[in-house]
C-alpha positions as CSV (number, residue, x, y, z in Angstrom):
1,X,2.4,8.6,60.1
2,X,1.0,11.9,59.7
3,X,-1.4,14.4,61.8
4,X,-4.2,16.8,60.4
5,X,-5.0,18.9,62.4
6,X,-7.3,22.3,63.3
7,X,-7.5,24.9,65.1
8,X,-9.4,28.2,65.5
9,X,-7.8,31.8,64.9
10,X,-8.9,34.9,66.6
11,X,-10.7,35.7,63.7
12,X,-12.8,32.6,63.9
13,X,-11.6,30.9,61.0
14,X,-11.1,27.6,61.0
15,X,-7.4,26.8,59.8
16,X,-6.1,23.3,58.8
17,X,-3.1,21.8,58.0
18,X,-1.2,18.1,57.9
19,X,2.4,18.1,59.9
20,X,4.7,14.9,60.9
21,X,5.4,17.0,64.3
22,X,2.3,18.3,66.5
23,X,4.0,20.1,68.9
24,X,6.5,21.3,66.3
25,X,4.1,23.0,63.9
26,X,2.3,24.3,66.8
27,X,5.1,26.4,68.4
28,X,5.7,27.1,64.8
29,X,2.0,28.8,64.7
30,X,2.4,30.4,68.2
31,X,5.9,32.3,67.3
32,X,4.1,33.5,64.1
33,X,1.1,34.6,66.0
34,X,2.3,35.5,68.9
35,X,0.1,34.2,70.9
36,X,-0.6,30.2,72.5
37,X,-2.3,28.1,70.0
38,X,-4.7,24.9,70.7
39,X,-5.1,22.6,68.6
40,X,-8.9,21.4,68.6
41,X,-9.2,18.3,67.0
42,X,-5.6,16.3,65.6
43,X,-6.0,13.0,63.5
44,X,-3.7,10.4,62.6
45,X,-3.0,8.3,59.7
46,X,-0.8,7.0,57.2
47,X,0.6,9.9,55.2
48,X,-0.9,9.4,51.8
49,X,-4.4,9.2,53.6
50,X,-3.9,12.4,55.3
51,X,-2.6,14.1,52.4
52,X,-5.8,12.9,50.3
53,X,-8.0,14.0,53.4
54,X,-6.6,17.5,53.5
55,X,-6.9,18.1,49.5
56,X,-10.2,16.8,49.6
57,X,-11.3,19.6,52.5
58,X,-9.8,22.1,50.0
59,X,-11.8,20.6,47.5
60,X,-15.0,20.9,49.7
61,X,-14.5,24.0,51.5
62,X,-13.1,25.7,48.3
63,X,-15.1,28.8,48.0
64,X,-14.6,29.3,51.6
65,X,-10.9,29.2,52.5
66,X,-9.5,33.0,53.1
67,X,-7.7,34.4,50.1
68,X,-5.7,37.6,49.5
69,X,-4.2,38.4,45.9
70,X,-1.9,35.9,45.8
71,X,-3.7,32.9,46.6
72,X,-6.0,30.8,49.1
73,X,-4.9,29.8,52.6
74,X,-5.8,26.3,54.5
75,X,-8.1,28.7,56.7
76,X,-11.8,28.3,56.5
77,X,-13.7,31.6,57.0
78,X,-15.8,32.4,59.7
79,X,-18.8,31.8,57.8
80,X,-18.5,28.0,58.0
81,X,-19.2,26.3,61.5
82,X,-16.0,25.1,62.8
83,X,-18.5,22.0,64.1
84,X,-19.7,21.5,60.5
85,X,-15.6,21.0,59.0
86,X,-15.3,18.3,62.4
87,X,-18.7,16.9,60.8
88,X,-17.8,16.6,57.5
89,X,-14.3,15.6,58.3
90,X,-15.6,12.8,60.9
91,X,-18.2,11.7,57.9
92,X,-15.1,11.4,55.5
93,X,-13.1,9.6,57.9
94,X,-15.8,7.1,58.6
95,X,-17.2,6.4,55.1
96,X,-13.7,6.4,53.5
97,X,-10.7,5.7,55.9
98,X,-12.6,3.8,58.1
99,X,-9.5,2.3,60.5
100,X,-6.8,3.8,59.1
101,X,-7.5,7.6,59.9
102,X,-8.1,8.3,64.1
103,X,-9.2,11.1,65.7
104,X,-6.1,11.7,69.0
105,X,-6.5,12.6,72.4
106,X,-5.8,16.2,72.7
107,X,-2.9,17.5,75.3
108,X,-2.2,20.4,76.5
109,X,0.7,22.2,75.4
């Protein structure tokens, strides 16, 4: 199984990623930061689905993910709704991976 998961910076952007380890990649995010990180909404699936999930929010959100000189990041800018990448992620889930991708309870770190 994987996760996808996101989260907000203190920027506002809305970054995204896929880990095997929650609570891994999130200290991971907090030591780079240096500062606590929450992850809003976490989703769970068979890898392959996850991985196909995440490159098609690239795909979507394309023009929006932050980019510096060297290339694009997996974190949507500020321009973009955090609520409408959960919307169109939830639509996705539902109309494609129906059962096999789930949104999980969120804990606290």
């Amino acid at each position: 199984m994987r996760f996808l998961y996101l989260w907000n910076n203190v920027a506002g952007k809305t970054c995204f990623g896929i880990t095997s380890n929650v609570d891994n990649r999130r200290r991971k995010y907090e030591g780079h930061n240096g500062f606590a990180v929450e992850f809003t909404h976490v989703y769970e699936g068979p890898a392959n689905h996850i991985e196909d999930l995440e490159n098609k929010i690239k795909g979507e959100f394309y023009e929006h993910l932050f980019h510096t000189g060297i290339g694009k990041y997996e974190w949507i800018n500020e321009t973009v709704e955090k609520e409408q990448v959960v919307g169109w992620i939830n639509w996705e889930i539902e109309n494609t991976y129906q059962g096999m991708i789930k949104e999980m309870p969120l804990l606290k770190p």
